[in-house]
C-alpha positions in Angstrom: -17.0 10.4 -24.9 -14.1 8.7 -27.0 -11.7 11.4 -25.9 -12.1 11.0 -22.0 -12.3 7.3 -22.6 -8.9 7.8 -24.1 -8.2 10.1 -21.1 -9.3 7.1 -18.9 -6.8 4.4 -20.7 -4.0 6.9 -20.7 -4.2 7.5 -16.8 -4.7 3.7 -16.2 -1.6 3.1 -18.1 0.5 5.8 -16.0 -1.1 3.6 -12.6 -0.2 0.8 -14.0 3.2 2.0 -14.6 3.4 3.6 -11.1 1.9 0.0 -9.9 4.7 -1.8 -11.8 7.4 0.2 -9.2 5.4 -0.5 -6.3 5.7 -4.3 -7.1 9.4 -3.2 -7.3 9.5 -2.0 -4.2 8.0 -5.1 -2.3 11.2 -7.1 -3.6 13.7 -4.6 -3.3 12.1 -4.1 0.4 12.4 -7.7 1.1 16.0 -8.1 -0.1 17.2 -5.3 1.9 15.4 -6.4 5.1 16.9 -10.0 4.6 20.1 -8.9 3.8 20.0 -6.3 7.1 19.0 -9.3 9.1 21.9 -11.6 7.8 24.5 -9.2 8.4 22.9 -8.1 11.8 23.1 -11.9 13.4 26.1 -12.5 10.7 28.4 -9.6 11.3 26.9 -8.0 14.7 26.3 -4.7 12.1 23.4 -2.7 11.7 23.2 0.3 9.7 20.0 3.2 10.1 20.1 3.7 6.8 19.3 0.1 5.7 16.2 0.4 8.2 15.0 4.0 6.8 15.2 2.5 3.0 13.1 -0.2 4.2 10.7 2.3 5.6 10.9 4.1 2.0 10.1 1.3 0.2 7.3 0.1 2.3 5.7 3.7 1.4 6.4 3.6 -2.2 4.4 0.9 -1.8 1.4 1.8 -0.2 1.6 5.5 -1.9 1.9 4.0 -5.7 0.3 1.1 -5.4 -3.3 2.1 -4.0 -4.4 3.8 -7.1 -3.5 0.6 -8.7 -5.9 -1.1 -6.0 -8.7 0.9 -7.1 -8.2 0.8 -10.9 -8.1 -3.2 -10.7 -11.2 -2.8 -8.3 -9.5 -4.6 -5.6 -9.7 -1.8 -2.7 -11.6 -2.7 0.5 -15.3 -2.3 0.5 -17.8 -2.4 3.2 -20.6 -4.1 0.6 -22.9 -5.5 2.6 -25.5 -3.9 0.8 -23.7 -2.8 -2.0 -23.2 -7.2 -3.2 -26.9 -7.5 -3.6 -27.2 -4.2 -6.0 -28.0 -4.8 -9.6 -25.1 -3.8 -11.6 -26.2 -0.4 -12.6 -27.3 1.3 -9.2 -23.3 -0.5 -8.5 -22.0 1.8 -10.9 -24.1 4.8 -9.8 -22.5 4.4 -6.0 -18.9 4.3 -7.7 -19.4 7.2 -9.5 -21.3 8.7 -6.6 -18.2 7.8 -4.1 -15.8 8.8 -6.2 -17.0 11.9 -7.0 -18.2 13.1 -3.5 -16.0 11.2 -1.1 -12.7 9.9 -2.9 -11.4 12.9 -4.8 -12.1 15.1 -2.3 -11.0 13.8 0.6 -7.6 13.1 -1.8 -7.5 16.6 -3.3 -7.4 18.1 0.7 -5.0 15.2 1.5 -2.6 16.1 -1.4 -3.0 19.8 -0.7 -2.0 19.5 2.7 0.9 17.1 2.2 2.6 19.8 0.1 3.6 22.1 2.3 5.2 19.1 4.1 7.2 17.8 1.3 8.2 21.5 -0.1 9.7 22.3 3.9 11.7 18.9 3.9 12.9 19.6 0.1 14.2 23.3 0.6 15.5 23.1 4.1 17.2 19.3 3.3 15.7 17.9 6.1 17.7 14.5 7.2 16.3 11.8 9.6 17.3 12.7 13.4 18.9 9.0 13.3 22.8 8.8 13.0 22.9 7.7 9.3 19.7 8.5 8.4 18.6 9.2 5.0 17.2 12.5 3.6 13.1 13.1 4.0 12.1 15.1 0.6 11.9 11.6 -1.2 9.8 10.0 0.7 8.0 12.8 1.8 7.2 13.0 -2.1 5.4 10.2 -2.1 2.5 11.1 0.0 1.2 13.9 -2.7 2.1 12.2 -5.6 0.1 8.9 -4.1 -2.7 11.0 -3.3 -2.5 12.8 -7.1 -2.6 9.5 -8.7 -6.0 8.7 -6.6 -7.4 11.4 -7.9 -6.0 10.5 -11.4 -7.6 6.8 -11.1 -10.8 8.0 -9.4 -11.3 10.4 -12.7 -10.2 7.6 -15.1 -12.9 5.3 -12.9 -16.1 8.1 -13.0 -15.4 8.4 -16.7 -15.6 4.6 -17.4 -18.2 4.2 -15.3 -20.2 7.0 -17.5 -19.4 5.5 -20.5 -20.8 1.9 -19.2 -23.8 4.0 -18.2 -24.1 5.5 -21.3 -23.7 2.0 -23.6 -20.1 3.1 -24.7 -18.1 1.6 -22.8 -17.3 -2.2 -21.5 -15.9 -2.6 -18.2 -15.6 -6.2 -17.5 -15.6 -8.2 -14.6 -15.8 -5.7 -12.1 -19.7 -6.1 -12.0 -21.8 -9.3 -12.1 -22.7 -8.5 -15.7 -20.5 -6.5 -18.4 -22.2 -4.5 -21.1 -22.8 -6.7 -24.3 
């Protein structure tokens, strides 16, 4: 169990890592869209490129930063029901929803965004817009995003085993952490 819980740390440390360049990416996102604004109304300019980087960003965002989400437990739950479940049948849906919903649905999401991301890489494919920007980068994100889901959702099952098993301490997520 010590080995995967080290597996566990060592994936939430890439996320958080990954998470670190989505908060990166807000800024950078909101610099560029204030400076494209200034020099629109300042300078009657406008640029495709500036837009499409802004587009980038915003997807960096989403696409890095939602395994991040679900490692700090933040990610949007319908819990009516789930709220009033003693902590351990909580963990037992995780692990449960993770295992048959989440990384599934992820691994056939990743698997199909390949294909997409491998076209735009080899062909070179450039947005239709005059000065748009090349596709493969952004494109990129949507697998990787969708790898590091599957990355976090492993790193959360085995945690969540370990708190099942009285080896592991999870913290606040629940109403109750293991002594």
């Amino acid at each position: 169990m010590q080995i995967l819980l080290r597996i566990a740390h060592a994936i939430d440390h890439l996320n958080d890592r990954f998470g670190t360049l989505a908060k990166w990416a807000v800024l950078a996102a909101c610099v560029i869209s204030a400076g494209n604004a200034a020099v629109r109304y300042a300078a009657n300019y406008s640029s495709n490129a500036l837009l499409e980087i802004q587009w980038y960003l915003f997807a960096a965002v989403v696409m890095l930063g939602a395994s991040q989400v679900l490692r700090l437990n933040e990610h949007v739950r319908v819990d009516i029901l789930y709220a009033r479940y003693p902590t351990r049948m909580k963990v037992w849906v995780d692990v449960l929803g993770l295992l048959l919903f989440l990384m599934p649905v992820m691994t056939l999401m990743m698997i199909l965004s390949w294909p997409l991301f491998m076209r735009a890489f080899v062909s070179g494919e450039v947005s239709g817009n005059a000065g748009g920007l090349i596709r493969w980068p952004v494109l990129l994100l949507i697998p990787l995003g969708f790898g590091l889901l599957i990355l976090q959702a492993l790193s959360e099952v085995i945690k969540r085993i370990g708190w099942l098993l009285h080896r592991y301490e999870m913290g606040t997520h629940y109403e109750r952490p293991l002594q």
